[in-house]
Structure formats: C-alpha cells, structure tokens
C-alpha positions in Angstrom: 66.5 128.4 -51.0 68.5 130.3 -48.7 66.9 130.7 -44.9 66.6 134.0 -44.2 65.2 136.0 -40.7 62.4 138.2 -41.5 60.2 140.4 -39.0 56.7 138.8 -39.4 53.0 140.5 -38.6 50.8 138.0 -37.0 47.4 138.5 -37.8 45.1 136.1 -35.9 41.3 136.1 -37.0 40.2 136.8 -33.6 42.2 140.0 -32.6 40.9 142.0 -36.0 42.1 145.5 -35.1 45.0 144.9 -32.9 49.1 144.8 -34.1 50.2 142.4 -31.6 53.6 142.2 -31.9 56.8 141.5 -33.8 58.8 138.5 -33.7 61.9 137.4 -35.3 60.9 134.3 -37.5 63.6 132.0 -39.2 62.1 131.4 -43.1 63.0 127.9 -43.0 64.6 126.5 -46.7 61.6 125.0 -49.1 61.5 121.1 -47.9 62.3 118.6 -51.0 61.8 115.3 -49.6 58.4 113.2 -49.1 56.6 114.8 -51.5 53.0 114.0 -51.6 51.5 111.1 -53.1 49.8 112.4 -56.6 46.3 110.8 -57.6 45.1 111.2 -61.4 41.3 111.6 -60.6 40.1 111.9 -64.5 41.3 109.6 -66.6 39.8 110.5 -70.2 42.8 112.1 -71.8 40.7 112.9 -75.1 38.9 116.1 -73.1 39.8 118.8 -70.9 38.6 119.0 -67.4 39.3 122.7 -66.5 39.1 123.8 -62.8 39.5 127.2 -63.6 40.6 128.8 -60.1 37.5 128.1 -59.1 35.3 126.4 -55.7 35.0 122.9 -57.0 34.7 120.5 -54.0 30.9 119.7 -53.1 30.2 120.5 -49.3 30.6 117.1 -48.7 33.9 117.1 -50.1 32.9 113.9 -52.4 32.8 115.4 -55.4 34.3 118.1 -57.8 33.0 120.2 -60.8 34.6 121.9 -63.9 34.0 122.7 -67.2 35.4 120.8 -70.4 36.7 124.2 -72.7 39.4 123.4 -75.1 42.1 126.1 -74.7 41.1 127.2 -78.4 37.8 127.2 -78.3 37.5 129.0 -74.5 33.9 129.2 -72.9 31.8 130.0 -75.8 32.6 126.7 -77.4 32.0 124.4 -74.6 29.1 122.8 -74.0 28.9 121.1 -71.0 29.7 121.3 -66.9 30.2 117.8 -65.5 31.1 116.8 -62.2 33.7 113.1 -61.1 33.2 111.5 -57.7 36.9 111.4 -56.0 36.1 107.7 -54.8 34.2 106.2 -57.9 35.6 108.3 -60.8 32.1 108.9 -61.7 31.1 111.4 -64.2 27.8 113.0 -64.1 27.0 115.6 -66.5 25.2 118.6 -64.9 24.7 121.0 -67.8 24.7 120.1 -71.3 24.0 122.1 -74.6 24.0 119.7 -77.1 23.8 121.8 -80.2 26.1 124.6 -78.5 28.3 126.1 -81.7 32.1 127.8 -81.8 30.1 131.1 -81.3 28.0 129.8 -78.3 26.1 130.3 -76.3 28.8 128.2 -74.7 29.1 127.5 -70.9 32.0 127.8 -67.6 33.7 128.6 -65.1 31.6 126.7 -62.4 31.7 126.6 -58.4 29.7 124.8 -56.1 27.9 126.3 -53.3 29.7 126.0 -49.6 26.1 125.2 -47.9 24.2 123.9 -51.0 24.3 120.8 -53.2 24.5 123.2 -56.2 26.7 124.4 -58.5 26.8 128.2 -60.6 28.6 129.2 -63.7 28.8 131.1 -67.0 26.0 130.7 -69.3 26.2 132.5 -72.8 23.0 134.5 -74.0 20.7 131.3 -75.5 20.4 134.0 -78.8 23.6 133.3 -79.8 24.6 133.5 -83.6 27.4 133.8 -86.0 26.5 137.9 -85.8 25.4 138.3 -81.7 28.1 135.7 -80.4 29.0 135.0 -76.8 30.7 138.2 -75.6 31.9 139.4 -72.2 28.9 141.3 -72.0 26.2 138.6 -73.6 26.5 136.0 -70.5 24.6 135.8 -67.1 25.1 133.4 -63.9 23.1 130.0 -64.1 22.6 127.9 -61.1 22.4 124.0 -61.5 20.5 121.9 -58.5 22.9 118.2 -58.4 19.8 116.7 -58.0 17.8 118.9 -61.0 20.8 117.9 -63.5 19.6 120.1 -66.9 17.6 122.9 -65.1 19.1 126.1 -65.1 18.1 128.8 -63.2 18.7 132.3 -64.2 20.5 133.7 -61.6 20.7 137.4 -62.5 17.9 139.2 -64.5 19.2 141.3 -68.0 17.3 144.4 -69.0 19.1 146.1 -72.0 15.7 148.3 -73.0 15.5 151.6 -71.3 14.0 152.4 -69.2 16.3 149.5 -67.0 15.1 147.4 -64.1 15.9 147.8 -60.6 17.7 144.5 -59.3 18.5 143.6 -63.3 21.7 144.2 -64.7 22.8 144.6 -68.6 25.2 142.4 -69.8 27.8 139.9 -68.8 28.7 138.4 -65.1 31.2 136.1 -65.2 33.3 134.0 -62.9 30.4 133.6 -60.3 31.8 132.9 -56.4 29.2 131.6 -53.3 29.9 133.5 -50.4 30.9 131.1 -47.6 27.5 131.5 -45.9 25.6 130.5 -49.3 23.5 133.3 -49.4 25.5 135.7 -52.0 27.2 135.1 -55.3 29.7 137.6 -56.6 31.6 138.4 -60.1 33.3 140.3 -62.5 31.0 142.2 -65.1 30.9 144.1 -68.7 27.9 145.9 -69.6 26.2 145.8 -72.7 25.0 149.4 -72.9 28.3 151.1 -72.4 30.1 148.2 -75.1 27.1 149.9 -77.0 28.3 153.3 -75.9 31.9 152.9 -76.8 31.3 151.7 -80.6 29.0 154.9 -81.5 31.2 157.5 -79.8 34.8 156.1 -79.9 35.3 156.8 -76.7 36.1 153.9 -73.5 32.9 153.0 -71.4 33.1 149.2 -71.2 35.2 149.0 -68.1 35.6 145.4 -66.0 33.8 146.6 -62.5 32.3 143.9 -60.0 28.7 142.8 -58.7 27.2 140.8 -56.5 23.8 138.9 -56.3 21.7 138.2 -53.2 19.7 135.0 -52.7 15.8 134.9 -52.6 14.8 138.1 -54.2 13.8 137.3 -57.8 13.6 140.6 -60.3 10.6 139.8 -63.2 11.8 141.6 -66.2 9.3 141.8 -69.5 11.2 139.0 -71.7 11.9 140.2 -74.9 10.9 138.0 -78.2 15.1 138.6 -79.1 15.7 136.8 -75.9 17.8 139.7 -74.6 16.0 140.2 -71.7 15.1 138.0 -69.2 14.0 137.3 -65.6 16.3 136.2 -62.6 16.3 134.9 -58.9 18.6 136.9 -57.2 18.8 140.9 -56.9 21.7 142.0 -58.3 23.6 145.4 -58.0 27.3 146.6 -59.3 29.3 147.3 -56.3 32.2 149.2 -57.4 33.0 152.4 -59.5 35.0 152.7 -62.0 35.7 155.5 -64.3 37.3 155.9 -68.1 39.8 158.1 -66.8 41.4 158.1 -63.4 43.1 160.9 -61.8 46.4 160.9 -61.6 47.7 160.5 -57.8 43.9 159.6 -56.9 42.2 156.4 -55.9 39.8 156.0 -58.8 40.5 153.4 -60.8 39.4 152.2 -64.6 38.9 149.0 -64.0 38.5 146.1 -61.3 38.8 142.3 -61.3 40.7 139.3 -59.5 38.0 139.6 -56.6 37.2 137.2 -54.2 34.7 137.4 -50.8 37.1 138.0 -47.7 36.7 136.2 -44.6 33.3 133.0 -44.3 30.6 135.9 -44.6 33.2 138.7 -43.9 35.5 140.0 -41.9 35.3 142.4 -38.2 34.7 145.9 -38.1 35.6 148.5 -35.5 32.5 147.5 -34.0 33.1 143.8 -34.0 30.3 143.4 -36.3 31.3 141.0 -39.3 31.2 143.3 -42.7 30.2 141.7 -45.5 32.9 142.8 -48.2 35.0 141.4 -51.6 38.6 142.4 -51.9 40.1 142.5 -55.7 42.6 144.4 -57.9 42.2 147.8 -59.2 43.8 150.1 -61.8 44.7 153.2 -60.7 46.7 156.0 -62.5 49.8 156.8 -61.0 51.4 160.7 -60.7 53.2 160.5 -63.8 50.1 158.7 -65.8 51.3 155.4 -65.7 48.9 152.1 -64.6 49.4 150.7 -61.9 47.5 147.6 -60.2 46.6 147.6 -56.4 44.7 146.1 -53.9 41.3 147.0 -53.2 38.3 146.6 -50.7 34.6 146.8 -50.8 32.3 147.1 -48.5 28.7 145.7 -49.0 25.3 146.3 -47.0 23.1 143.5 -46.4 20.3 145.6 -48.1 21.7 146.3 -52.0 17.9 147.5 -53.0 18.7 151.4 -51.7 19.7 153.3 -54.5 23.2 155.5 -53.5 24.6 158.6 -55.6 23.0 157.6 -58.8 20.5 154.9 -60.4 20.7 151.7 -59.5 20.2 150.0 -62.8 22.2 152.4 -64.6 21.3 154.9 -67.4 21.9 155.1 -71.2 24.8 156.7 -70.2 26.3 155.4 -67.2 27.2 152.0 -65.3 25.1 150.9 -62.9 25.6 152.6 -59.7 26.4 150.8 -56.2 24.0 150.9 -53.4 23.9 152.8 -50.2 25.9 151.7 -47.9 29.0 150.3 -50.0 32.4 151.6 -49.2 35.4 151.2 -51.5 38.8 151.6 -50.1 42.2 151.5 -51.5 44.4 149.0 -49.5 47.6 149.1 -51.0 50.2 152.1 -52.5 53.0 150.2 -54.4 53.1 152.9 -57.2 56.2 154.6 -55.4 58.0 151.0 -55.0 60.9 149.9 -57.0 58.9 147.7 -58.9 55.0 148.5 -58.2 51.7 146.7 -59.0 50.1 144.0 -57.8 48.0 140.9 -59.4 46.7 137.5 -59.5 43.0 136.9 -57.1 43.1 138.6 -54.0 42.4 135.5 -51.7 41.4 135.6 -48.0 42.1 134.1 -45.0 38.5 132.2 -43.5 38.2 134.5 -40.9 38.8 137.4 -43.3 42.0 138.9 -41.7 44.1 138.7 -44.0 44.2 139.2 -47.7 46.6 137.4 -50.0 47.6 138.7 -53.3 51.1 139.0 -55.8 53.4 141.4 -56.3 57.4 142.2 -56.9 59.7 142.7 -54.4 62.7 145.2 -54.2 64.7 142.1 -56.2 62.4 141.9 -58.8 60.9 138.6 -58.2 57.3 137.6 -57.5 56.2 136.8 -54.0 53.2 136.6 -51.7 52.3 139.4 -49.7 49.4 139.6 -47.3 47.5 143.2 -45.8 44.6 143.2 -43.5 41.2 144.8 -45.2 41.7 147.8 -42.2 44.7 148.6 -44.2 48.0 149.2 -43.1 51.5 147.6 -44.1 51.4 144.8 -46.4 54.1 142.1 -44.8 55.7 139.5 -47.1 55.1 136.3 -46.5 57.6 134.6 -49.5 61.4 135.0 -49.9 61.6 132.9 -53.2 64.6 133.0 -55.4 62.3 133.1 -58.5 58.8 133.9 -59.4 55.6 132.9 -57.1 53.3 131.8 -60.5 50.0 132.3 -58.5 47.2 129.8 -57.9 47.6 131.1 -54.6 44.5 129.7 -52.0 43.8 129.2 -48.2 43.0 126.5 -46.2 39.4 126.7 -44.6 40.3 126.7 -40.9 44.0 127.5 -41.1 46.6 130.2 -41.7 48.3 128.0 -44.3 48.3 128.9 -48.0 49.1 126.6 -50.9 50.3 128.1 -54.3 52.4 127.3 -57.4 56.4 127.7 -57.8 58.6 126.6 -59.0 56.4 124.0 -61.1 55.3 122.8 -57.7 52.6 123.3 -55.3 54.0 124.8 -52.1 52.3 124.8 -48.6 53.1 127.6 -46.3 52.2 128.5 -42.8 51.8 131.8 -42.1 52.8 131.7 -38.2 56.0 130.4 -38.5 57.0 131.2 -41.9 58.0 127.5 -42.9 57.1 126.2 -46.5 56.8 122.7 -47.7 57.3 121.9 -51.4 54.0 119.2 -51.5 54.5 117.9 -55.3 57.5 116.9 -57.1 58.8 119.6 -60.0 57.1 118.7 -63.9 57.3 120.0 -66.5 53.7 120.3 -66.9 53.5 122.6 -63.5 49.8 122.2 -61.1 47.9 125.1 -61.7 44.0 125.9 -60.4 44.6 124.3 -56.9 41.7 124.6 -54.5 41.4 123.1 -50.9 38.4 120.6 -50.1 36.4 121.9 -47.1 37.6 119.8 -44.7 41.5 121.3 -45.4 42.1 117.5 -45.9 42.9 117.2 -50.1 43.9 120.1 -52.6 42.6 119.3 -56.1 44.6 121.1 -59.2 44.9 120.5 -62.4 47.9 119.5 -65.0 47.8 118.9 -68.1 48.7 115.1 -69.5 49.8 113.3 -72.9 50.2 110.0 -73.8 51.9 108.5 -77.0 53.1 112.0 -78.4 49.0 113.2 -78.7 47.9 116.7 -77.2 48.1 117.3 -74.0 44.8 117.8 -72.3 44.1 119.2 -69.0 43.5 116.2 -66.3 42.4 116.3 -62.4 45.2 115.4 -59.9 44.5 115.1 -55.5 46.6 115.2 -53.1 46.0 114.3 -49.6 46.9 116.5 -46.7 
C-alpha cells in the first residue's frame, strides 16, 4: 500500500472534551514480514465453534466460549454453549439442550462477563414448536455461572399479556454484551406485540431498537401455563426510539442495531462525570427518501425504573418507551457524502473516546473511521486500497485496533497511524477476532477442512 500523509485527530481518553492539535502523520505501508505465529485451539473439525463477534475470553483470560450453530441451521438449531481452556484444549459444556429441534428453542451468541466467572447468551422461548418456533422476538438473555454448568438464569422477564409489567419486556433480546463494570448487559431487541401488530394491520411495527438490563433487580411476572411469560433477574428497559417512518432530513430513525457499550462503564461528560451510554447504527431517511445508515449515541441513567414520555413497558400499541434521563444523539451526517452510510458494530475505545465504525470513502472503498461520542468530525483512520471487511475491535488499555483486510487480521495504532498485517493472507480469511483482557492474544475464528469434507468453523490465537 502506498504511504500517504494524512492530518490525524488525537483523541486521548484523558482530555475528553479538548481538540488538541493537528499533526502531520506519515501512514506507514501495511508490514508483510513476521507474521504472527497461528495456534489452532479447537481441533474437532466435525463441529462449528462460532465466536460470533462476541466477548469470549474469561476474566482470567484462560478460557474462551462460543456457540456450536451450523451455518444452516443458525441459533435455533443449536443446542449447546461450551467453553475450551487455551492451555489444555479442554472442553466443558456449559449449556446443553439435549432434545433441542431445527425449530428450537435453540441457543447463542454467548459472552462472558468482564468481572464475573459467568457467561450470557440467547436462549429461545422453552415452548417452542413446529407452529411458535424460535423467532427474533421469542428469545430472552440466559446467564450461565461456570461453576453452576446447566443452570440458567432468566435474565430478562417477558410479559406479552396486557396489562405489561414494569422492568419486563415482550419479546426477543439478542446478542447480550456485559458492560465492562459487570453490572449491565445490553442488546438488540424485536417485540412480540408489535410483530403481532404488524400481521393484523399490514402495516410496519416490528422495528430492531436496543435495551439494556441492570443487575440485582429481579421483576416477578405471573408465569403463564403457555410458558410465554416468565420471571427475570435484571430490570430491563428499551433505550432507544424508533419509529415506522422517519422524517425525511430529521434524526429519527426506523431502526437500530450494531451497538456496543462505549468506554469501561462510559465515557466523560462536560462535567467530567463518566456517562453511562451504548453507541450503534441507525437508519435514518435522508432529504430525498433514501436510507441511510449513521452513527448513533445513547445516553443511559443509572436509574432505568422512571418512566419518560410514555409507558415504560409499552402498550398494545406501542414499543416500550425509554426511561427518564436517556438521551439519543445523532453522531454522524454522511448522507450528503459521495458515497454515504455507515455499518458494521460501532466499537469503542476503553476509555470511551473514541468510537470506531465502517464506512466508504470519497474512492469508494471501505475504511475505518473513528468520532468522539461529543460529536464532531469523524477522522479516518485507514487508507486501504481495497475494502476494510470489519471484525473491527480495541485493545483493552490501548489505542490500537485489530480488524480484517485483506483476508488478514491487521493491527493498527491510532497515534501514529502505522498498521501491521499480524496473519498471513488465506483463503479462508479470520473473522470474529476479539482481544483477551490482558491485550496479550486475539482469538478469531476460520473456518478448516481436511480431506475435501466441509469446512467447519475452528478457534485460532495469536500472541501479541
């Protein structure tokens, strides 16, 4: 790749609401030489074992979790979370149901806790059949102790009867993330009531929006003899709005997804107060009607029990609402570039800074670009000569980012601009990378054959 000088942005995590200067930086050319030393951690080639974007290293680093989906058969069809020690290669199986079918209830999508020996992840509704199969909206959040292996508990509490409940929600949560501090888990959602909604009028009302769950409040709903309703351990409360129909030019948006927490616990306010908050991707309308896909921000309140404009748990005819105290701001305005939009998981730095996300630049080709959750410019922080193809992730301590291009896995640090190809081209690229806690091993997935069978998707670390 050519080296090209680029005026650079320096956000440090410390100086939150300061531009500090500009600097020339030289964008040093993508290194090609001692490429990192590849380990196959998984070795049964006859299963999956899907990371899935997710948080998979244990706090101690020792261990990581996924799911075993087959690419046909997706969550609903899988029946079982296990977890492989990096130094052993053994397998202990967390979360198994044994008589799980093609329709469900079917499980995924795990992440371990930051602070916790514990793990959280789709669970499909345990009523599952042929006619009521898993579904976006028919999930919830279970949470696995390691040393309980085969105990779920219910994370979030489902109420689909009216009149709702307070601190329950109504359908599907789905890839669940701990906060850093352990005390929050957050998510994309689809409600049942508005899929409801949108079969008897013909008109759209299940929209993706997001949630979030706090820790040590459980909400005690009647359990229904369907098994539709159930109890849960952690409050939960939708924190953005969406709308069927945005107006054109405005900020609403139809739907929101690709969220992630920014910063440990979150990032500095104007106060210097750390705001708790989760940064993600939202569909606006543009002035002549088109979509387009930007980057948004949240802000959460400690407290989620307040009620804000409207009902908490929602009505017959509406979403629930967010709670007081939530903010939502539009971060970025690509619909007047050349080529706009913006996508992938908006990923932030640790000391929430900076948000990383994907999106074209004026040559057409996917880079990395980075804005601070105050707003602002958005600065590019890739000059490839062909498309970023995501897994973008941060390092815990560090202003270094890892992603995917190029069928490789690329380190880059953000100060100086200079990039590092860490893992020799295949034609089966890395994909899912995540960074242990310590910064010192990045764990990703590829997929591997042997002797002409199917290719199945296999754990790979590499040492920093």
């Amino acid at each position: 790749m050519d080296s090209k000088k680029k005026l650079m942005n320096l956000n440090l995590e410390s100086k939150p609401m300061l531009l500090l200067f500009m600097t020339p930086l030289l964008f040093s050319a993508c290194g090609q030489d001692n490429y990192k030393m590849e380990k196959q951690i998984t070795q049964d080639l006859s299963y999956n074992h899907d990371l899935d974007n997710n948080d998979n290293f244990s706090p101690d680093d020792e261990w990581l979790v996924y799911d075993t989906r087959t690419e046909k058969g997706g969550i609903g069809a899988n029946g079982k979370i296990e977890k492989i020690n990096l130094k052993t290669g053994e397998k202990v199986v967390l979360y198994e149901l044994k008589q799980n079918k093609a329709y469900g209830p079917g499980v995924g999508a795990v992440s371990y806790s930051h602070t916790n020996n514990e793990v959280v992840f789709i669970h499909g509704l345990l009523n599952c059949t042929l006619d009521k199969p898993y579904e976006q909206w028919r999930r919830t959040g279970v949470i696995i102790k390691d040393d309980q292996p085969g105990q779920p508990i219910f994370m979030d509490a489902r109420d689909i009867s009216f009149p709702f409940t307070v601190g329950a929600l109504r359908g599907g949560t789905h890839r669940h993330e701990f906060s850093g501090d352990g005390k929050w888990i957050g998510y994309t959602y689809n409600d049942a009531i508005m899929k409801k909604l949108e079969d008897s009028t013909g008109l759209t009302h299940n929209l993706r929006t997001i949630g979030v769950s706090k820790k040590d409040h459980p909400v005690t709903v009647a359990e229904s003899q369907d098994g539709e309703n159930f109890s849960g351990e952690w409050f939960s409360a939708l924190v953005v709005k969406v709308v069927p129909n945005p107006v054109p030019g405005s900020d609403e948006i139809s739907r929101a997804a690709g969220d992630s927490w920014v910063g440990h616990s979150g990032y500095l306010n104007s106060d210097g107060a750390t705001q708790r908050a989760r940064a993600f991707i939202g569909s606006a309308i543009g002035k002549n009607g088109e979509q387009v896909d930007e980057v948004y921000i949240v802000d959460i309140p400690e407290d989620i029990t307040i009620p804000g404009e409207a009902a908490l748990e929602g009505t017959e005819t509406n979403l629930p609402a967010p709670p007081k105290g939530t903010r939502q701001r539009r971060l970025t305005y690509t619909a007047n570039n050349k080529y706009p939009g913006c996508e992938g998981i908006v990923r932030s730095s640790f000391g929430g800074s900076m948000l990383a996300y994907i999106a074209k630049d004026d040559h057409n080709i996917k880079q990395i670009f980075t804005i601070s959750p105050w707003g602002g410019e958005a600065i590019q922080r890739t000059f490839h000569d062909s498309d970023v193809q995501g897994g973008i992730r941060w390092h815990p301590k560090e202003h270094r980012l890892v992603y995917v291009w190029q069928n490789s896995l690329v380190g880059l640090k953000i100060e100086d601009g200079k990039s590092t190809i860490l893992t020799k081209p295949s034609q089966n690229p890395p994909k899912n990378p995540v960074w242990s806690h310590d910064g010192n091993k990045i764990a990703y997935n590829r997929m591997v054959s042997k002797n002409g069978n199917t290719p199945t998707m296999q754990i790979f670390v590499i040492k920093m």
